[in-house]
MDTraj code that builds the backbone (N, CA, C; nanometers):
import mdtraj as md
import numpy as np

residues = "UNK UNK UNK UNK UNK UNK UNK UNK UNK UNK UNK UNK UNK UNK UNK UNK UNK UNK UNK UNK UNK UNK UNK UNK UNK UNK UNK UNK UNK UNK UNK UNK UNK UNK UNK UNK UNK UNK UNK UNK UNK UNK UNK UNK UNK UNK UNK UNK UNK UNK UNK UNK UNK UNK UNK UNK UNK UNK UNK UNK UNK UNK UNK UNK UNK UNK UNK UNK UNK UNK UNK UNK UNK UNK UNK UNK UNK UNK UNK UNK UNK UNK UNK UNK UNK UNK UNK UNK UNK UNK UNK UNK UNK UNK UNK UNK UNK UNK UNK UNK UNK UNK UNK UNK UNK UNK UNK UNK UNK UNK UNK UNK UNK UNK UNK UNK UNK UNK UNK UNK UNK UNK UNK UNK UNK UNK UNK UNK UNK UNK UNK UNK UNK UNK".split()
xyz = np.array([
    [0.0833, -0.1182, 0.0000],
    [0.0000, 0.0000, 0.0000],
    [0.0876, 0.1244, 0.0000],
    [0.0630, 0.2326, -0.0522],
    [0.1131, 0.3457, -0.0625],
    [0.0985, 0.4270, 0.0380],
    [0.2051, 0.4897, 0.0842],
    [0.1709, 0.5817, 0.2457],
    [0.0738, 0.7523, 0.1308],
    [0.0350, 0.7780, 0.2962],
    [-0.0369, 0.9214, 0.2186],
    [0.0552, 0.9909, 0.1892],
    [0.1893, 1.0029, 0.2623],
    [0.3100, 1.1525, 0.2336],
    [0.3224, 1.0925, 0.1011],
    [0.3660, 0.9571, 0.0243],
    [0.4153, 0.9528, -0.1156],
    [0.2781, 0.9838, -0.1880],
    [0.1198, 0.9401, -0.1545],
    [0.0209, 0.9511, -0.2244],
    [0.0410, 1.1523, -0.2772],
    [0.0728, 1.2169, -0.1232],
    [0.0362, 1.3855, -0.1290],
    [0.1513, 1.4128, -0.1959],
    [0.2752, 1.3376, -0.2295],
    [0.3935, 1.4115, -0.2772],
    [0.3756, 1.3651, -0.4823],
    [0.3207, 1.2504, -0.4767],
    [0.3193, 1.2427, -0.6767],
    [0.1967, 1.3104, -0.6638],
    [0.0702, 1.3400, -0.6248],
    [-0.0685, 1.4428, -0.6448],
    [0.0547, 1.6007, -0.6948],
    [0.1096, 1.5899, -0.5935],
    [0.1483, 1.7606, -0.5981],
    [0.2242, 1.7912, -0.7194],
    [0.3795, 1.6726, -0.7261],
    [0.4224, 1.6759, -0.8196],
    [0.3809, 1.6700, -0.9769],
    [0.2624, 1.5692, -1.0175],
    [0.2061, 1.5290, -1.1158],
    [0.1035, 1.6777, -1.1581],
    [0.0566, 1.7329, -1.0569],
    [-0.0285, 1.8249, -1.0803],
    [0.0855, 1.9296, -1.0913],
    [0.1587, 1.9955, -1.0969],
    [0.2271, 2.0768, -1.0534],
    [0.3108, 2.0943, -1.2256],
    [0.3366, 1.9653, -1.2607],
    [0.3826, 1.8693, -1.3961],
    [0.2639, 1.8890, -1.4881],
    [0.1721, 1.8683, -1.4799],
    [0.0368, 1.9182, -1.5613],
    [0.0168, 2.0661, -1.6018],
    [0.0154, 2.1481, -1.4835],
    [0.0447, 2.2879, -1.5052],
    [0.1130, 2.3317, -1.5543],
    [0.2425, 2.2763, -1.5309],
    [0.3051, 2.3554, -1.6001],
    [0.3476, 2.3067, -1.7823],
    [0.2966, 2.1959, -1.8225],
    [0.2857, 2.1970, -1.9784],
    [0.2013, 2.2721, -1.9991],
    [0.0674, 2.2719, -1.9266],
    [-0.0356, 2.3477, -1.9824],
    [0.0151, 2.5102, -1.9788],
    [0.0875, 2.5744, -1.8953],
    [0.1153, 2.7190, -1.9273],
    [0.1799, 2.7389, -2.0261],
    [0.2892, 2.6255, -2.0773],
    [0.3712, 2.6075, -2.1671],
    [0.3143, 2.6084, -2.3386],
    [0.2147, 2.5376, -2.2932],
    [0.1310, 2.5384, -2.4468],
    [0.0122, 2.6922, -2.4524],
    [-0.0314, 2.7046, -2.3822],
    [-0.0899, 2.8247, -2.3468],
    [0.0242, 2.9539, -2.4016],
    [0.1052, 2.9481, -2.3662],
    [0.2463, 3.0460, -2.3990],
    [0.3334, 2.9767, -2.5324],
    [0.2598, 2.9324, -2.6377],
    [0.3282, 2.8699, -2.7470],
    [0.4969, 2.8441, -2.7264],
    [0.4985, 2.8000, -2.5807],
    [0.6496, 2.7591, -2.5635],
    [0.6332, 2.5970, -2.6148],
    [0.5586, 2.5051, -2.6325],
    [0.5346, 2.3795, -2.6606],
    [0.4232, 2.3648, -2.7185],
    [0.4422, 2.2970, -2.8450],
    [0.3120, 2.2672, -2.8963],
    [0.2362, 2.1004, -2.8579],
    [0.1013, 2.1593, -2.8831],
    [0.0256, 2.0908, -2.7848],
    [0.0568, 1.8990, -2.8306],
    [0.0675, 1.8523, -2.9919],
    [0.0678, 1.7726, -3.0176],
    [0.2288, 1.6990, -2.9487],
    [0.3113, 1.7462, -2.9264],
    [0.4330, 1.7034, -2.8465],
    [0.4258, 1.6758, -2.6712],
    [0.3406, 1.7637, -2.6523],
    [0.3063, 1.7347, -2.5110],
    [0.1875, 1.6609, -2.4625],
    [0.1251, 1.5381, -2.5578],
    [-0.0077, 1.5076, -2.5376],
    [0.0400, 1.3838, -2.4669],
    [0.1817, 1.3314, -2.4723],
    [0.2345, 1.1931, -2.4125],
    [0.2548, 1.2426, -2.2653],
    [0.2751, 1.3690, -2.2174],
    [0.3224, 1.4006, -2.1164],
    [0.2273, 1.4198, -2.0335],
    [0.0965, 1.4994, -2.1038],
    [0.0005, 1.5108, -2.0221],
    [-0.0730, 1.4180, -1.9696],
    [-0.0898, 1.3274, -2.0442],
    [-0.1024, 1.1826, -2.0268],
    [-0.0792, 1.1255, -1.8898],
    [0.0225, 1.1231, -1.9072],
    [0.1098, 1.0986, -1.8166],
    [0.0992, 1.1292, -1.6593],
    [0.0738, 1.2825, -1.6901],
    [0.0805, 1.3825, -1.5262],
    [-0.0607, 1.2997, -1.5152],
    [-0.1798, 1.3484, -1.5935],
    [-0.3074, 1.2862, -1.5411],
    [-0.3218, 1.1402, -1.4871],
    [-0.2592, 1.0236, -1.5588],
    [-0.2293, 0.8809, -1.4870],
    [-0.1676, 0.9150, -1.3474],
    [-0.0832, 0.9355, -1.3133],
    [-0.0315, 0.9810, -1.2044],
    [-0.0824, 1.0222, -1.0896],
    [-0.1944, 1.1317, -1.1288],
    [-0.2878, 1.2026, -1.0774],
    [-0.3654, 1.1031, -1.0164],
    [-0.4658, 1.0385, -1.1110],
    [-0.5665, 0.9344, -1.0673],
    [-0.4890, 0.8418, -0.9804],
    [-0.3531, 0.7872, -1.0250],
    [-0.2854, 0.6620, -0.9248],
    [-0.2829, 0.6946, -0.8202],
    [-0.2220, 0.8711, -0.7668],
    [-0.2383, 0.9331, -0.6487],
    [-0.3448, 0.8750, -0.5617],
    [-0.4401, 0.9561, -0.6299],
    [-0.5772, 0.9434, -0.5758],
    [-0.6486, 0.8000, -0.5126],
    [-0.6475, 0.7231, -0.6249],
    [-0.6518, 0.5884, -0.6297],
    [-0.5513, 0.5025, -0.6223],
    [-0.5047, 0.4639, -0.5193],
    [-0.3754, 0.3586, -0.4736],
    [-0.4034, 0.2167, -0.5232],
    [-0.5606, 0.1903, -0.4629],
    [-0.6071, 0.0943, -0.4997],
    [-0.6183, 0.0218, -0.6187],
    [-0.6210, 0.1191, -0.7600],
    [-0.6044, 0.1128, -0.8497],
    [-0.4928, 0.0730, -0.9358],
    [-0.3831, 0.0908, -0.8836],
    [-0.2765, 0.0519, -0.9106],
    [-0.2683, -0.1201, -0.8786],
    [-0.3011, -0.1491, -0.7237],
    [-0.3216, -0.3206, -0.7095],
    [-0.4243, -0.3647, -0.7665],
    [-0.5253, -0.3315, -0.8363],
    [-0.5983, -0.4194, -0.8498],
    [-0.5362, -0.3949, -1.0442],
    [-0.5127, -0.3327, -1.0991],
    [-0.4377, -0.3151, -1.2174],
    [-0.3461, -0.4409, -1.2743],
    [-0.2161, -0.4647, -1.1373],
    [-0.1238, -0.5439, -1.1625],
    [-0.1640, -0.6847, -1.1226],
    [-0.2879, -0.6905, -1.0022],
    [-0.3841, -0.8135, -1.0096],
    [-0.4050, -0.8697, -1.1324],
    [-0.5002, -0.7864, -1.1838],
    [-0.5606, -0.8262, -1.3532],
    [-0.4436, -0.8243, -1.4754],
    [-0.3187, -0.7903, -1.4222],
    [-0.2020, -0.8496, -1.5305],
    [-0.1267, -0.9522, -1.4754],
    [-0.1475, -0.9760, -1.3665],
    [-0.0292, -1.1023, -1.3081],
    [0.0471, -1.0780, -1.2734],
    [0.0825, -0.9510, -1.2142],
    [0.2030, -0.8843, -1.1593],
    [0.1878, -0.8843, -1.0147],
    [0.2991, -0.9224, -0.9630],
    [0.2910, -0.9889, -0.8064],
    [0.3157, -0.8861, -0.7242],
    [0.3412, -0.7378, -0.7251],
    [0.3461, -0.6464, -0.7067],
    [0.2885, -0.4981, -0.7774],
    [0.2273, -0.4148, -0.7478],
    [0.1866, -0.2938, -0.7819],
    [0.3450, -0.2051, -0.8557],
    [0.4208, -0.2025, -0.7675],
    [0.5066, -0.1111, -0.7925],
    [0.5984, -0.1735, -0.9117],
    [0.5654, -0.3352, -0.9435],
    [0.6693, -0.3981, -1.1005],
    [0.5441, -0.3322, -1.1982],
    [0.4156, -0.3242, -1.2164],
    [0.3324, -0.3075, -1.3143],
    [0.3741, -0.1344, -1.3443],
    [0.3888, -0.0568, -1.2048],
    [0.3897, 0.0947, -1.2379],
    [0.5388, 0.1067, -1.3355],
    [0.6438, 0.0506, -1.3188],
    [0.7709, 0.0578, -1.3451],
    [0.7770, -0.0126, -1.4731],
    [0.7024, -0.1160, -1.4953],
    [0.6664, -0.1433, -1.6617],
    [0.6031, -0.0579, -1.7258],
    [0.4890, 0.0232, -1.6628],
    [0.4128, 0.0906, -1.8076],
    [0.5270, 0.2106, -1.7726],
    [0.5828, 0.2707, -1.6898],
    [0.6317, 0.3850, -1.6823],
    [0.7677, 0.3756, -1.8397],
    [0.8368, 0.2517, -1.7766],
    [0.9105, 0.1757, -1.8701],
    [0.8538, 0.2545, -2.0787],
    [0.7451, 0.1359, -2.0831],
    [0.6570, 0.1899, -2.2011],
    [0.6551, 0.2912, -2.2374],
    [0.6054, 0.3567, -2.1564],
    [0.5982, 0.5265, -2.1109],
    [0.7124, 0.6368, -2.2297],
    [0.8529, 0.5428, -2.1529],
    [0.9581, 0.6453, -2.2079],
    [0.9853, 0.5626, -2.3430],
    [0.9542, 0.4643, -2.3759],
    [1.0135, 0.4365, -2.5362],
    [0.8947, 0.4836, -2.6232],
    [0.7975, 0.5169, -2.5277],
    [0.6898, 0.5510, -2.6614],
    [0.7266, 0.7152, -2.7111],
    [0.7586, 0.7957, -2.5647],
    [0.8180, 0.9320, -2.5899],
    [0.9053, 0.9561, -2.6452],
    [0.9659, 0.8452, -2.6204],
    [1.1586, 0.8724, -2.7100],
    [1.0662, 0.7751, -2.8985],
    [0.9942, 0.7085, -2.8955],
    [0.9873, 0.6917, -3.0190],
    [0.8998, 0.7883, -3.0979],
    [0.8232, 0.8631, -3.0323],
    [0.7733, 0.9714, -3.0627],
    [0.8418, 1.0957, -3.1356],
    [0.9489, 1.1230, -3.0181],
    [1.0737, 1.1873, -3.0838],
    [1.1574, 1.1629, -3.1951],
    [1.1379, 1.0522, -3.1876],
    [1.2624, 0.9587, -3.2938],
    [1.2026, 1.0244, -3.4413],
    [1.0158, 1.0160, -3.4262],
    [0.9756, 1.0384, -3.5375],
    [0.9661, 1.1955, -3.5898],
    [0.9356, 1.2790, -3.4947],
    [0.9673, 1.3744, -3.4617],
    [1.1189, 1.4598, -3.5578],
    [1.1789, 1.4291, -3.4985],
    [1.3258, 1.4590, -3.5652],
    [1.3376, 1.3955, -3.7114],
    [1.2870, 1.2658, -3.7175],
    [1.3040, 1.2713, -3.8922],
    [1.2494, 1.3353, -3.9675],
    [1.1479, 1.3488, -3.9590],
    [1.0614, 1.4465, -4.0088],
    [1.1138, 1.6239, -4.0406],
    [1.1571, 1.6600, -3.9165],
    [1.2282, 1.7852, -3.9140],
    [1.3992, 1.7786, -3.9968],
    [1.4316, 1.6662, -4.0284],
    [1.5789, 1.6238, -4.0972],
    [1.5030, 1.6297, -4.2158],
    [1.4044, 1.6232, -4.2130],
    [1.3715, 1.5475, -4.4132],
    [1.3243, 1.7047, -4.4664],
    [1.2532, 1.7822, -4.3855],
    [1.2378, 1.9076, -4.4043],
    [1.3257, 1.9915, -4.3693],
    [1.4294, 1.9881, -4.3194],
    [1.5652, 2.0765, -4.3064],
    [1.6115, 2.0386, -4.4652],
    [1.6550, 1.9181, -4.4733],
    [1.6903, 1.8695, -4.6168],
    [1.6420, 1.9483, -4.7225],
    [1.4624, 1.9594, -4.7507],
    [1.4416, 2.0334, -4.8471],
    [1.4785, 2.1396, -4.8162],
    [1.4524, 2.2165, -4.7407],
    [1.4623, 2.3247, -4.7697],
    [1.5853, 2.4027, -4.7838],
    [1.7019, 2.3278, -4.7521],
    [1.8220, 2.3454, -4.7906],
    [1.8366, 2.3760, -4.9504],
    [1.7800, 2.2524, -5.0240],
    [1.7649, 2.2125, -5.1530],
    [1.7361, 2.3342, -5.2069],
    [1.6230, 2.3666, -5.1498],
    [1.5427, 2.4908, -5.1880],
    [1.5783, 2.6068, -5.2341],
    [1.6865, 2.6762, -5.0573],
    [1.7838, 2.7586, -5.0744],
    [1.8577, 2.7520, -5.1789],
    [1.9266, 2.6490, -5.1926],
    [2.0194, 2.6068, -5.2977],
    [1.9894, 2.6997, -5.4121],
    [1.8704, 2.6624, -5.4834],
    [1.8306, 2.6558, -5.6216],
    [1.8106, 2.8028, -5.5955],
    [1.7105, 2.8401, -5.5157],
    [1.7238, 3.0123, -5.4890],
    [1.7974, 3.0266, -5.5641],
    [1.9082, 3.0317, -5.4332],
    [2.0428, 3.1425, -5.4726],
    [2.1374, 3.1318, -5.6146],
    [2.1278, 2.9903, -5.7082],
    [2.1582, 2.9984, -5.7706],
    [2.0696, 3.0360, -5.8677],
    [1.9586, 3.0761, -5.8725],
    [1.8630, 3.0992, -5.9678],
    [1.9132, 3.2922, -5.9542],
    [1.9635, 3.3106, -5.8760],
    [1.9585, 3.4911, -5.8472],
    [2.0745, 3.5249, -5.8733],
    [2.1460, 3.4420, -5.8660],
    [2.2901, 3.4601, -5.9453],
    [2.2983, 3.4396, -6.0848],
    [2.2205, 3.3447, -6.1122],
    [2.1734, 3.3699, -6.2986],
    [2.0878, 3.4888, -6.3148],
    [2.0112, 3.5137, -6.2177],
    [1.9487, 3.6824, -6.2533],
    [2.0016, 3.7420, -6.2819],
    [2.1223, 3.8166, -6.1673],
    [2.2046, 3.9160, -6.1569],
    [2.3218, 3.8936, -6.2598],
    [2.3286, 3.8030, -6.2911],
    [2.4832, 3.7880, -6.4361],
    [2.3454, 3.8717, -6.5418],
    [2.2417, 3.7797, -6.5604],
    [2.1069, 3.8621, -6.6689],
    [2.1624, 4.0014, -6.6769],
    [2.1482, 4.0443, -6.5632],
    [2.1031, 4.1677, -6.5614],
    [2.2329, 4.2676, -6.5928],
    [2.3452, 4.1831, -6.5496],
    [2.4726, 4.2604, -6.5862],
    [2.4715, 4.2715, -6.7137],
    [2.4294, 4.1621, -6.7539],
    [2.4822, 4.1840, -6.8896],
    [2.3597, 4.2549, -6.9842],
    [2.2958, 4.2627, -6.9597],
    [2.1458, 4.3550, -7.0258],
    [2.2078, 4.5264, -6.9604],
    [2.2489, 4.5347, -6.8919],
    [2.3183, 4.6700, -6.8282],
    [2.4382, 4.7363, -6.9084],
    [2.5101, 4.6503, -6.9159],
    [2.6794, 4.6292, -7.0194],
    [2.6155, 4.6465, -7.1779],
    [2.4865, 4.6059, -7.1902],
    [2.4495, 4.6495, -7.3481],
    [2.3924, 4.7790, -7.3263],
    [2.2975, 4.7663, -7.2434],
    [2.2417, 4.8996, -7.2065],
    [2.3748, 5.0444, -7.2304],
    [2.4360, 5.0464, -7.1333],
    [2.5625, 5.1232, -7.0999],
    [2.6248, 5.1380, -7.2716],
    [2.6421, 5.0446, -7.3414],
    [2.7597, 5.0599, -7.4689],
    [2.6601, 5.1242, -7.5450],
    [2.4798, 5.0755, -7.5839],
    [2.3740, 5.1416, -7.6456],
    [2.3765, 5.3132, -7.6417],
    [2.3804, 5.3426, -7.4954],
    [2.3723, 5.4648, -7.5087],
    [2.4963, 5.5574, -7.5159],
    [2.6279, 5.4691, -7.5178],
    [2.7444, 5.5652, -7.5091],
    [2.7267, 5.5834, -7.6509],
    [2.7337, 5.4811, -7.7490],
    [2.6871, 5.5490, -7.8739],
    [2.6343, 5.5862, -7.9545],
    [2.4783, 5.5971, -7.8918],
    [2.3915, 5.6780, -7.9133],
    [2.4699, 5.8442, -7.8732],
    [2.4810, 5.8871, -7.7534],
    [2.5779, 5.9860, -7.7350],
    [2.6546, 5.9924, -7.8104],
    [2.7364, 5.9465, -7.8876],
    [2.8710, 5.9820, -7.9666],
    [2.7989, 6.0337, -8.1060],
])
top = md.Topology()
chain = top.add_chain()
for i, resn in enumerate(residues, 1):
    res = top.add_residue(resn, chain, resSeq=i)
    for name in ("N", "CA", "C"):
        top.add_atom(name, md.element.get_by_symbol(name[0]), res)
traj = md.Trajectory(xyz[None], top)
């Protein structure tokens, strides 16, 4: 069984952990779809607080001979689903860094074929009117 000081210390922490993603997304410091594993998270926590009981009768109905091996498995879960989350996360942002590198690329060489254009439409320009003048 869980004492009340650890029940009142993950309530506080977990809630405390909730708040503060939520100010975070509220303040476009985090967007909301990155923090939906986390919130998750604080709220499970929350209820386990609350409900101790819940936790044994949980690892009952999986066969886990203890409460605290079932919390330490899904917690387990927990972080490879976040880190695979990320994993996907970052490729995504590599594959779009990529283009748009590409992108740049072609830009700048497309404006450097401008600007030669233009020199040289300038250099006719310039000789047109020197001898027109003469």
């Amino acid at each position: 069984m869980i004492s009340i000081k650890l029940q009142l210390f993950l309530f506080v922490i977990s809630l405390a952990g909730l708040f503060m993603f939520i100010n975070m997304i509220v303040k476009y410091k985090l967007e909301l779809r990155y923090s939906l594993l986390w919130i998750f998270f604080s709220l499970t926590t929350i209820v386990l607080a609350i409900f101790p009981k819940l936790s044994q009768f949980l690892s009952d109905c999986l066969g886990f001979e203890k409460p605290v091996n079932a919390i330490f498995l899904f917690g387990f879960l927990l972080v490879l689903l976040i880190i695979f989350s990320l994993t996907i996360t970052l490729s995504n942002n590599q594959n779009k860094i990529k283009q748009l590198t590409q992108e740049l690329g072609i830009n700048k060489l497309e404006i450097k074929q401008l600007r030669e254009e233009m020199n040289k439409v300038n250099n006719i320009l310039k000789r047109e009117t020197s001898d027109y003048d003469k």
